[in-house]
NUKE-744313 format. One record per residue (C-alpha): residue in three letters; residue number from 1; x negated, y negated, z negated. Coordinates in pm, 1 decimal. Layout:
BEGIN
[pt "ALA", NUM, [X, Y, Z]]
...
//
This chain:
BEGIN
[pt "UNK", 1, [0.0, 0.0, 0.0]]
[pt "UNK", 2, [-105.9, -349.3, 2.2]]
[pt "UNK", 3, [-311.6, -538.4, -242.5]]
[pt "UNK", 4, [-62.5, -686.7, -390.1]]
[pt "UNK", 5, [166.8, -390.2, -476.2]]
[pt "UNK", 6, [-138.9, -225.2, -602.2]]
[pt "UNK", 7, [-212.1, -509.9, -818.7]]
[pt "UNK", 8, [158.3, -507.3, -995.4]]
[pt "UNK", 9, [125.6, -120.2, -1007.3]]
[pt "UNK", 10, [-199.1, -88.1, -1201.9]]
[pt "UNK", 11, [-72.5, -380.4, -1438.2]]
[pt "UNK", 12, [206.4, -201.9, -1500.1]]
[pt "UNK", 13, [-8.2, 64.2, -1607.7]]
[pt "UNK", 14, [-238.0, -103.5, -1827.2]]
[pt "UNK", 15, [17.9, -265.0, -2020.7]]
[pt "UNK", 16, [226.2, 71.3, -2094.1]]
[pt "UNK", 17, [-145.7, 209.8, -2230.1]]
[pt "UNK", 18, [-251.5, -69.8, -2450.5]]
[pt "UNK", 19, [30.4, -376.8, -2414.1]]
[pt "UNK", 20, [129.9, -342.2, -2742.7]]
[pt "UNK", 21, [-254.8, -419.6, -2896.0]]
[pt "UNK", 22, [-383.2, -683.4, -2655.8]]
[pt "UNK", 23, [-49.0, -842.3, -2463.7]]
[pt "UNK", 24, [-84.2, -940.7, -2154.0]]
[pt "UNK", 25, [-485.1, -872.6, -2138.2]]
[pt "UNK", 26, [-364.3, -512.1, -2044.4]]
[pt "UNK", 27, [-191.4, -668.3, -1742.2]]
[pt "UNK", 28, [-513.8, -794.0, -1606.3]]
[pt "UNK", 29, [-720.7, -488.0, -1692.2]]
[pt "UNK", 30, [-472.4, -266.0, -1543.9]]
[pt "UNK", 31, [-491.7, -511.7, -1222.3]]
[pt "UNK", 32, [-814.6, -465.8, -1193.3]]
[pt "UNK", 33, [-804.6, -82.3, -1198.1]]
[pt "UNK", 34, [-567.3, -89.0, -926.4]]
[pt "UNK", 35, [-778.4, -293.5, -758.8]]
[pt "UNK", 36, [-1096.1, -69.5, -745.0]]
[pt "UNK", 37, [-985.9, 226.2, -500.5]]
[pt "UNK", 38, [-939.7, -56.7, -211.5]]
[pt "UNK", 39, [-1294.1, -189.5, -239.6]]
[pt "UNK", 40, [-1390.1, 55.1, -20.7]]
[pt "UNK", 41, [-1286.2, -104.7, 257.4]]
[pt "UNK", 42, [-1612.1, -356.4, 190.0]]
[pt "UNK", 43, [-1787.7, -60.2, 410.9]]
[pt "UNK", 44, [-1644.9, -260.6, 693.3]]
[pt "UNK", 45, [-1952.0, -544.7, 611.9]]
[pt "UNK", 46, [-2163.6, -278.7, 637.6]]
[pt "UNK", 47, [-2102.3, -28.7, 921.0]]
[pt "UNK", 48, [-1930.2, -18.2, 1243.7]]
[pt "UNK", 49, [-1517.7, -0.4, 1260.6]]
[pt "UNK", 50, [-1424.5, 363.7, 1341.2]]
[pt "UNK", 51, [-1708.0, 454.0, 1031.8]]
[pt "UNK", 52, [-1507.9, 191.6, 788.3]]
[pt "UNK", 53, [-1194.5, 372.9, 892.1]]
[pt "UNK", 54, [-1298.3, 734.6, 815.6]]
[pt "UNK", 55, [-1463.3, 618.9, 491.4]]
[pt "UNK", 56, [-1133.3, 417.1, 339.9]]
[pt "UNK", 57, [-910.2, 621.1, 137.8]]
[pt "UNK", 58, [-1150.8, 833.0, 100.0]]
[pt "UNK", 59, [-1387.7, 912.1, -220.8]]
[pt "UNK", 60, [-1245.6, 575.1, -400.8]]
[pt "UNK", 61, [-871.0, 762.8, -393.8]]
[pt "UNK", 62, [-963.0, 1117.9, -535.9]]
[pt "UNK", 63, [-880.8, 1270.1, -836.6]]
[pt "UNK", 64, [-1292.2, 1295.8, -851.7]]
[pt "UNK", 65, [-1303.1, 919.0, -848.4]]
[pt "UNK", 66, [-986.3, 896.1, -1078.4]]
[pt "UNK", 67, [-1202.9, 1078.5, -1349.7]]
[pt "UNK", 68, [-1531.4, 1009.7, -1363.0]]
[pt "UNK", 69, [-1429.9, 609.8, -1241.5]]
[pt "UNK", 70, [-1249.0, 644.4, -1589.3]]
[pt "UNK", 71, [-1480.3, 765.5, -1785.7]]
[pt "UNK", 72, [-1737.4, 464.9, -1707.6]]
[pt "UNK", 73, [-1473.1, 172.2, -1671.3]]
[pt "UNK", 74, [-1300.5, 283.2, -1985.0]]
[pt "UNK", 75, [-1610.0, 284.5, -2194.7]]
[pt "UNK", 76, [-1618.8, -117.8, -2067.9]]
[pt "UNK", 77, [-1273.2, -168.9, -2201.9]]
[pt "UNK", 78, [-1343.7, 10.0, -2533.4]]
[pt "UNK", 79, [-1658.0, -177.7, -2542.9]]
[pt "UNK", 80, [-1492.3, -534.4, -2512.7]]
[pt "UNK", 81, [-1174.5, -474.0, -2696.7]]
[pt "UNK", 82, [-1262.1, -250.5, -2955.6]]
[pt "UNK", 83, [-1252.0, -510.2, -3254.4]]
[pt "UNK", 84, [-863.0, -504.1, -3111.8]]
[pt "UNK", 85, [-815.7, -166.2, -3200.4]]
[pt "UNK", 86, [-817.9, -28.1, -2854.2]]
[pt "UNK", 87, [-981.0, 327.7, -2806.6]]
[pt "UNK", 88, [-1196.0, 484.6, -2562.0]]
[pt "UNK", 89, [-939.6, 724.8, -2523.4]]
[pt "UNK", 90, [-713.5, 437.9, -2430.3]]
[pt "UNK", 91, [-968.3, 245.1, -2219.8]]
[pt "UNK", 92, [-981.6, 592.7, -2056.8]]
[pt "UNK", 93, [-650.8, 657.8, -1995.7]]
[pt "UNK", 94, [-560.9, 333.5, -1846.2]]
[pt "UNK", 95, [-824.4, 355.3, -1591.3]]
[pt "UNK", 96, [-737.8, 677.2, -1475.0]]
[pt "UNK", 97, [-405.4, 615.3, -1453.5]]
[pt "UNK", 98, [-452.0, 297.7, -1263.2]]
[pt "UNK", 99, [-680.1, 474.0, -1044.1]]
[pt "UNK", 100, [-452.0, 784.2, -968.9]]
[pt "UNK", 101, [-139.7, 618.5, -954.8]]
[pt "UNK", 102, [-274.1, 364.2, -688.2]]
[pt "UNK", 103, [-400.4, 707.8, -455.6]]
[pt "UNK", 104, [0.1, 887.8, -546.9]]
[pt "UNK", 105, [171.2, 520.6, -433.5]]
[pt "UNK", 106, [-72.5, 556.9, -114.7]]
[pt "UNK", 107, [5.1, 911.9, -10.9]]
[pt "UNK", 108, [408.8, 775.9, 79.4]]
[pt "UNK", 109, [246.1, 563.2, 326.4]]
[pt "UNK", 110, [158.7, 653.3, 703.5]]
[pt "UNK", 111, [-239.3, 596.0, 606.1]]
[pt "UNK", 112, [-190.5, 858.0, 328.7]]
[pt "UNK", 113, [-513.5, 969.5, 114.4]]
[pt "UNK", 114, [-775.5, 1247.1, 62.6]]
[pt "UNK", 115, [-643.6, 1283.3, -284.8]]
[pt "UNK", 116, [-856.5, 1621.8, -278.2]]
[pt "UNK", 117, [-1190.9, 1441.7, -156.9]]
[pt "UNK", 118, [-1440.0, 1602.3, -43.9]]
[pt "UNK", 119, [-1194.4, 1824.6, 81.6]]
[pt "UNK", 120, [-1130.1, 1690.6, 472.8]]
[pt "UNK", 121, [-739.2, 1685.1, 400.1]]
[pt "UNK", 122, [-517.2, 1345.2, 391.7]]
[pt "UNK", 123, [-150.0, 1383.6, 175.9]]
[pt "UNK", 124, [72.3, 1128.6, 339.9]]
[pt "UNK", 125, [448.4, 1124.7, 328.7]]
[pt "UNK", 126, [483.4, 892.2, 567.4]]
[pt "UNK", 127, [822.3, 722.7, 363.2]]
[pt "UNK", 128, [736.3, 386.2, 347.8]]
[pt "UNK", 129, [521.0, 98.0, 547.2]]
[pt "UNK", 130, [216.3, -29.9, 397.5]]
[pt "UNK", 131, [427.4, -344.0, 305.1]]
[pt "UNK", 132, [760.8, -291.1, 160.4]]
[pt "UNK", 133, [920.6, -571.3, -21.2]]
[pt "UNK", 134, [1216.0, -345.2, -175.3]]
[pt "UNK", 135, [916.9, -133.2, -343.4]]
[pt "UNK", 136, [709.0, -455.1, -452.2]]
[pt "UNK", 137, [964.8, -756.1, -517.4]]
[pt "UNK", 138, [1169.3, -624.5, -829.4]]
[pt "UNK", 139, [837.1, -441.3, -1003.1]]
[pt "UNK", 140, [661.1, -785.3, -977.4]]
[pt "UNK", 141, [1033.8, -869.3, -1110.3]]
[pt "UNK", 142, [1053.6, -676.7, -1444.1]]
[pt "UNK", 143, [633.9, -678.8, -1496.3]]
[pt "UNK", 144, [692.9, -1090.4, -1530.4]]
[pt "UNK", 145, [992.4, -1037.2, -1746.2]]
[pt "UNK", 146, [750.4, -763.8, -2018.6]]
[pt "UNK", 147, [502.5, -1029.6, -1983.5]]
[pt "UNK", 148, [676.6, -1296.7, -2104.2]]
[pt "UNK", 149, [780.4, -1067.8, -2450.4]]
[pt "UNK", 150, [496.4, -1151.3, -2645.6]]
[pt "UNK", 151, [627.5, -1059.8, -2960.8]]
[pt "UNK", 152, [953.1, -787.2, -2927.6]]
[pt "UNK", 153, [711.6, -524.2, -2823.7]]
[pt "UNK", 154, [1010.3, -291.2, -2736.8]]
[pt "UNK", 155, [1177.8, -505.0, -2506.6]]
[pt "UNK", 156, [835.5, -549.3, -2351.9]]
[pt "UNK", 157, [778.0, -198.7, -2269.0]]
[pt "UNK", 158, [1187.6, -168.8, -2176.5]]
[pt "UNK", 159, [1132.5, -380.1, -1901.2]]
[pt "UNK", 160, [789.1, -259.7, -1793.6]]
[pt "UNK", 161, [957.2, 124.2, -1836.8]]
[pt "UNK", 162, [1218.6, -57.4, -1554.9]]
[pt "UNK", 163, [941.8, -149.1, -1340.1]]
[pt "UNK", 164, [842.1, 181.2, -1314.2]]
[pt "UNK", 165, [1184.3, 353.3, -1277.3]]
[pt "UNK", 166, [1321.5, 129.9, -1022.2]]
[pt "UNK", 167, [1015.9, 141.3, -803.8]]
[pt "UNK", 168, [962.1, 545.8, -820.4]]
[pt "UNK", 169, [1363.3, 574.9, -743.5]]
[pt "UNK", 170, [1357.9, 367.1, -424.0]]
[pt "UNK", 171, [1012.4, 583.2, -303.1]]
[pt "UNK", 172, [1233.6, 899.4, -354.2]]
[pt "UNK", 173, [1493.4, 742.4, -189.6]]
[pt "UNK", 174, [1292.9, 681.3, 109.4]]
[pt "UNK", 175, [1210.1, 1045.5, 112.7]]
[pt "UNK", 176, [1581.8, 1124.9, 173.1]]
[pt "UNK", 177, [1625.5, 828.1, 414.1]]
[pt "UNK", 178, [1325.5, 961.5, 630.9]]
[pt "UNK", 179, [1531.9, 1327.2, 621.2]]
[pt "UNK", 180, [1805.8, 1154.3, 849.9]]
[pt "UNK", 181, [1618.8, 927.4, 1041.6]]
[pt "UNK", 182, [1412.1, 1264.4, 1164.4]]
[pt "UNK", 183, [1735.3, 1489.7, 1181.0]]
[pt "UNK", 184, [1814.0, 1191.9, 1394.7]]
[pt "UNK", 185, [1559.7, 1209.1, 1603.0]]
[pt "UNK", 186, [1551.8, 1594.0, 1624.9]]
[pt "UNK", 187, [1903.0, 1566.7, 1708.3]]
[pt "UNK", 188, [1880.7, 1361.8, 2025.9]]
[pt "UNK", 189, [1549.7, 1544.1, 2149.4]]
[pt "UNK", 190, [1777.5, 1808.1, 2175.1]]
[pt "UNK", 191, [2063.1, 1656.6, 2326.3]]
[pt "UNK", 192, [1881.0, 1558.2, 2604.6]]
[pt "UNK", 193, [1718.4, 1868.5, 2642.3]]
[pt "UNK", 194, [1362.9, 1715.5, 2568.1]]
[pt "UNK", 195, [1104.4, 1986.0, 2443.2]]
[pt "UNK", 196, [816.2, 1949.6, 2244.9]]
[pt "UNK", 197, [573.1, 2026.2, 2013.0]]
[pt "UNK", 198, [478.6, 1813.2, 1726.2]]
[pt "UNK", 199, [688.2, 1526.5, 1599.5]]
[pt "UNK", 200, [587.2, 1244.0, 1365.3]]
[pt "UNK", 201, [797.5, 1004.9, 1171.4]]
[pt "UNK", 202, [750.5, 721.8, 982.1]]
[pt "UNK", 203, [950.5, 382.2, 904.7]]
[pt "UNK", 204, [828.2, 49.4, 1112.5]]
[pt "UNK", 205, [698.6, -250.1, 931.3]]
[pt "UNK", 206, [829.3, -397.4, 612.5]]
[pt "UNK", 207, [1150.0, -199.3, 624.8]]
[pt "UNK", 208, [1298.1, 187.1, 538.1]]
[pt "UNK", 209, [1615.0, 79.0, 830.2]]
[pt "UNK", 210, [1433.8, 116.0, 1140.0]]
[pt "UNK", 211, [1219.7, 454.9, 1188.1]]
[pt "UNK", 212, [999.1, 547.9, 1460.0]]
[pt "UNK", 213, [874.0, 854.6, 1629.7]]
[pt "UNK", 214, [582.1, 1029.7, 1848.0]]
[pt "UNK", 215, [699.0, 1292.5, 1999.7]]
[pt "UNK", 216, [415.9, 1513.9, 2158.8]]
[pt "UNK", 217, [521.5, 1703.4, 2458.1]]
[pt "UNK", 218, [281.9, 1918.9, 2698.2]]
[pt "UNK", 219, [128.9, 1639.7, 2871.6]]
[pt "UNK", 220, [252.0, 1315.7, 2771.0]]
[pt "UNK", 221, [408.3, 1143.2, 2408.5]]
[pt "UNK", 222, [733.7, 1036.5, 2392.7]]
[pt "UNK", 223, [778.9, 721.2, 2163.1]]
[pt "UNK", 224, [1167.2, 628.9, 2023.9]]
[pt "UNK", 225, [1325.8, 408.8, 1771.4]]
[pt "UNK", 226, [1624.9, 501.9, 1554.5]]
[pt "UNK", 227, [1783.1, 250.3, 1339.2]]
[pt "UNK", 228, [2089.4, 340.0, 1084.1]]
[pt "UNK", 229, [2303.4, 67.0, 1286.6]]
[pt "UNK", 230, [2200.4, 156.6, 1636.3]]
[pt "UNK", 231, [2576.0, 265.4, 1788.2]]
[pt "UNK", 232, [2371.8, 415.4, 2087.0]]
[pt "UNK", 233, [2207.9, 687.1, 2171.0]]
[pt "UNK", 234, [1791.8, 700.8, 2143.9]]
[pt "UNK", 235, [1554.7, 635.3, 2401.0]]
[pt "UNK", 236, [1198.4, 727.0, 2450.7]]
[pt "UNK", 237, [916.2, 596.6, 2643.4]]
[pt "UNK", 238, [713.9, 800.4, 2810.2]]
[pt "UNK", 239, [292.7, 769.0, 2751.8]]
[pt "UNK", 240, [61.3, 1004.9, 2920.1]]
[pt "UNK", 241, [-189.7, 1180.7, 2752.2]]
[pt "UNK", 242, [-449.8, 1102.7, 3046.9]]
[pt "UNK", 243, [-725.4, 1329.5, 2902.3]]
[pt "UNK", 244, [-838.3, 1401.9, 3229.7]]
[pt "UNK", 245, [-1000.5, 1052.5, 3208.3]]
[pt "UNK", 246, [-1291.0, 1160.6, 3009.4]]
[pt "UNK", 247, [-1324.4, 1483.7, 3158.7]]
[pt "UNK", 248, [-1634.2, 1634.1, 3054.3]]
[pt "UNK", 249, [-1670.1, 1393.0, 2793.5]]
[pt "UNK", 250, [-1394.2, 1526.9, 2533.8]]
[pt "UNK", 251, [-1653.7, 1745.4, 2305.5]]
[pt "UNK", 252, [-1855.2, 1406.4, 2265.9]]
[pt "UNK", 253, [-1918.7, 1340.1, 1891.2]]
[pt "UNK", 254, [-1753.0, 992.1, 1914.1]]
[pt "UNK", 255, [-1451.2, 1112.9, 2118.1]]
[pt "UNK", 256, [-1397.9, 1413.3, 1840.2]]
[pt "UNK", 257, [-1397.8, 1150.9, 1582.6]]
[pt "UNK", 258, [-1148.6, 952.4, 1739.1]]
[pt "UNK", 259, [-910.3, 1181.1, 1771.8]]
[pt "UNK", 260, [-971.4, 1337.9, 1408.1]]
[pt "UNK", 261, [-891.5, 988.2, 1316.2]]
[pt "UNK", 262, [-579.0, 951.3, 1489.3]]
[pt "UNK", 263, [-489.9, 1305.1, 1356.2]]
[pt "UNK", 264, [-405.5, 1412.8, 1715.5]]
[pt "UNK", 265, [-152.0, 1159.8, 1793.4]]
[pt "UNK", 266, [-396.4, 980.7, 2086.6]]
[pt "UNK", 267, [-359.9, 881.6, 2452.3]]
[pt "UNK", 268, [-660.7, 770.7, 2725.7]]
[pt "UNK", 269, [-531.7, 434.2, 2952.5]]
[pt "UNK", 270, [-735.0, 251.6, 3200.7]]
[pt "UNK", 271, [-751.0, -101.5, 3245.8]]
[pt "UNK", 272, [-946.7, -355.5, 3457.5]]
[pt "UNK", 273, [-1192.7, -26.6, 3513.5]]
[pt "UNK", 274, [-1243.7, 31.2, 3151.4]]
[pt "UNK", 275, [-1146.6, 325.0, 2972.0]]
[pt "UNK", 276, [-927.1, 268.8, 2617.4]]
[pt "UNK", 277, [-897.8, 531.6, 2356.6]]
[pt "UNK", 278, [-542.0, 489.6, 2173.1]]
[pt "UNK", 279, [-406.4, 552.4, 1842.0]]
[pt "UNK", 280, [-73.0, 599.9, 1844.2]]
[pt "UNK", 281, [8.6, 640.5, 1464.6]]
[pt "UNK", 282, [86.4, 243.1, 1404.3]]
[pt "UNK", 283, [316.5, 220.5, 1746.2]]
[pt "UNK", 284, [288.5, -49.7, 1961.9]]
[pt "UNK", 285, [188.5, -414.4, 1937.6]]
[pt "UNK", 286, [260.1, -515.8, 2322.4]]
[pt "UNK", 287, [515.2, -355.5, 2522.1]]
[pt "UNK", 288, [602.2, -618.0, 2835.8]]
[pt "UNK", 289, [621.6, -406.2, 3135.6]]
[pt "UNK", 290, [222.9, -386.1, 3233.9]]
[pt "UNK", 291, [110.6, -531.0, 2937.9]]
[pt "UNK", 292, [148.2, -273.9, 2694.6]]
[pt "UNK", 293, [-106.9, -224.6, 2395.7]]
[pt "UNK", 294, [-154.5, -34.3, 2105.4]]
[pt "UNK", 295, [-157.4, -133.0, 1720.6]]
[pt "UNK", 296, [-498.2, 47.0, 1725.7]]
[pt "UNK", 297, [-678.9, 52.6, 2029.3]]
[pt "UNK", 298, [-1056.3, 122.5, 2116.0]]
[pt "UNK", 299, [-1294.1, 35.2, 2411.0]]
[pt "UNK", 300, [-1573.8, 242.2, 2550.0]]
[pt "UNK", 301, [-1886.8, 81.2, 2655.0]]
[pt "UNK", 302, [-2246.5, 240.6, 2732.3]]
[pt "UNK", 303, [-2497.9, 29.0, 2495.4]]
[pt "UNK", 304, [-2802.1, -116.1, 2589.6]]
[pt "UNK", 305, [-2976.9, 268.0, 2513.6]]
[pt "UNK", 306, [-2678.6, 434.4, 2743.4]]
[pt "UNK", 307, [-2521.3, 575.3, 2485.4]]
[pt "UNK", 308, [-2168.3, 609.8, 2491.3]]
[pt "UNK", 309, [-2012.9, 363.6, 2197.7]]
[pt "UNK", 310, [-1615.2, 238.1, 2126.2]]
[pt "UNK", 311, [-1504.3, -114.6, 2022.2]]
[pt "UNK", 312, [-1183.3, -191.1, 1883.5]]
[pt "UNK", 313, [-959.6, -452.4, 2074.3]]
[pt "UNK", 314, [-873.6, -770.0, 1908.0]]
[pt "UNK", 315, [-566.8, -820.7, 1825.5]]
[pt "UNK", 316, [-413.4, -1180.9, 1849.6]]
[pt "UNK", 317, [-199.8, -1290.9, 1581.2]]
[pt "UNK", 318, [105.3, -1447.5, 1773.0]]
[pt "UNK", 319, [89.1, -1059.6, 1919.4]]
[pt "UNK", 320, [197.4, -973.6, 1603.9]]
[pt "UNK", 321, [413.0, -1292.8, 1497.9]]
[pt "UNK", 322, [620.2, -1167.5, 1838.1]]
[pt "UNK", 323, [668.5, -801.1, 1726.4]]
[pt "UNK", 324, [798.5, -859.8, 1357.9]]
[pt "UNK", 325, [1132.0, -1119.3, 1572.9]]
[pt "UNK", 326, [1136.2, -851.8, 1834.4]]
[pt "UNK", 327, [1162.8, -564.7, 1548.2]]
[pt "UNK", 328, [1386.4, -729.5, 1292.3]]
[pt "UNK", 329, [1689.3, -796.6, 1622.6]]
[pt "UNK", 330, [1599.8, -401.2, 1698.3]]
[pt "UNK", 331, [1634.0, -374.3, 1335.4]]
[pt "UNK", 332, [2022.0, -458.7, 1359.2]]
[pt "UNK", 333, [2108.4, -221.4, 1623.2]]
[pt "UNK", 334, [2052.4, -398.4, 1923.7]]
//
């Protein structure tokens, strides 16, 4: 999820561990553990793109992480707020919990995590965008209203108790929406008689209303949109996988990352002579006729050695400014 939700979560966990001894100075410890986990994406200062990528979510969202992370940070806490009373069992605990709540929140997303690092596996639900106002908006709500108790302890932790309920029951609840949106989708594949292999849903940006799918067939993907007030039936547009573009390039080390990456879900297009590897996971960002690009997109290039390298392509932020109108009017049905 995004900084911000992560933020409110891990406050919400350090002030259920040790509100009641140092107030609100949980909520900013607890902040700051869930916090940590994303600081891997500094790698991106520090290596190219596609290496940034396969290193986020990574070791910083394990269990591993989650307990030996702990065990140093929590010694910290102890260390500064023992002459409050707080333990290093506590200092422990809230760490941990900031830590391994922040990897559960991320596994609903379409990212997901490798919760069982160094094992090569990613857990994602794929139930909720990485921005979700429903999910963030009324935790931030009843985290303000506990940290404004500073002296009815129980009413602080009733309302940070909310925080937590209300939040956990709408991720469950877009478990069960993502149930229909795919029976939806299942549903009108067959319909029209349309055969394939894998299928992949997931909810479009900032909302759990409008779903979207990548439908892999034999040779090409199939991309649709399904929205609970559409009052017609689905369509899907058709993408070719192109693979015949690289030819005897596909067992090169940088093309086999790229399309562990993209978990399979991956299409080769040419443009103005160059050769674009794309992800298909995060949809589309341009679809006008001929000018159609891909949330995540890569160009190959020879270097100055030969060798055979991939840059991503920019992405321009009216681009993006466009999609969110042209998705909220889909959004609606229409």
């Amino acid at each position: 999820m995004d900084s911000l939700t992560q933020i409110i979560l891990g406050a919400a966990v350090g002030n259920a561990v040790v509100g009641r001894k140092i107030g609100n100075r949980a909520i900013l410890y607890g902040a700051i553990a869930g916090t940590i986990p994303d600081l891997d994406i500094l790698s991106m200062f520090f290596t190219d793109p596609i290496t940034a990528v396969e290193i986020h979510r990574g070791f910083t969202h394990s269990i591993i992480f989650a307990v030996f992370g702990a065990l140093l940070f929590g010694y910290f806490l102890y260390f500064i707020e023992k002459k409050n009373k707080v333990t290093y069992e506590e200092g422990f605990w809230l760490f941990f919990w900031g830590f391994f709540t922040h990897a559960l929140l991320d596994m609903f997303t379409t990212w997901g995590t490798r919760l069982l690092w160094p094992l090569d596996y990613s857990f994602a639900f794929k139930s909720i965008f990485v921005i979700d106002p429903l999910y963030t908006l009324p935790f931030a709500y009843f985290l303000v209203r506990s940290m404004r108790e500073k002296t009815d302890m129980n009413k602080r932790m009733f309302f940070n108790r909310m925080g937590f309920y209300v939040s956990s029951f709408y991720l469950f609840v877009t478990l069960f929406l993502k149930a229909v949106a795919f029976y939806s989708f299942t549903d009108s594949l067959s319909k029209q008689g349309l055969k394939y292999t894998e299928m992949s849903v997931k909810p479009t940006v900032m909302n759990t209303i409008l779903w979207n799918a990548i439908v892999e067939t034999e040779d090409s993907f199939l991309i649709g949109e399904y929205s609970f007030f559409d009052q017609s039936d689905i369509t899907y547009q058709q993408f070719s996988k192109n693979h015949d573009l690289i030819k005897s390039l596909e067992n090169h080390p940088l093309i086999i990352r790229l399309i562990k990456i993209s978990e399979g879900y991956y299409t080769f297009s040419e443009k103005n002579e160059g050769i674009y590897f794309n992800d298909l996971r995060f949809g589309l960002l341009k679809n006008e006729g001929e000018e159609v690009q891909f949330a995540f997109s890569y160009r190959f290039y020879l270097d100055d050695k030969g060798e055979l390298q991939a840059e991503e392509v920019k992405k321009e932020r009216k681009d993006g400014l466009l999609l969110l109108k042209k998705l909220w009017i889909r959004l609606q049905g229409k």
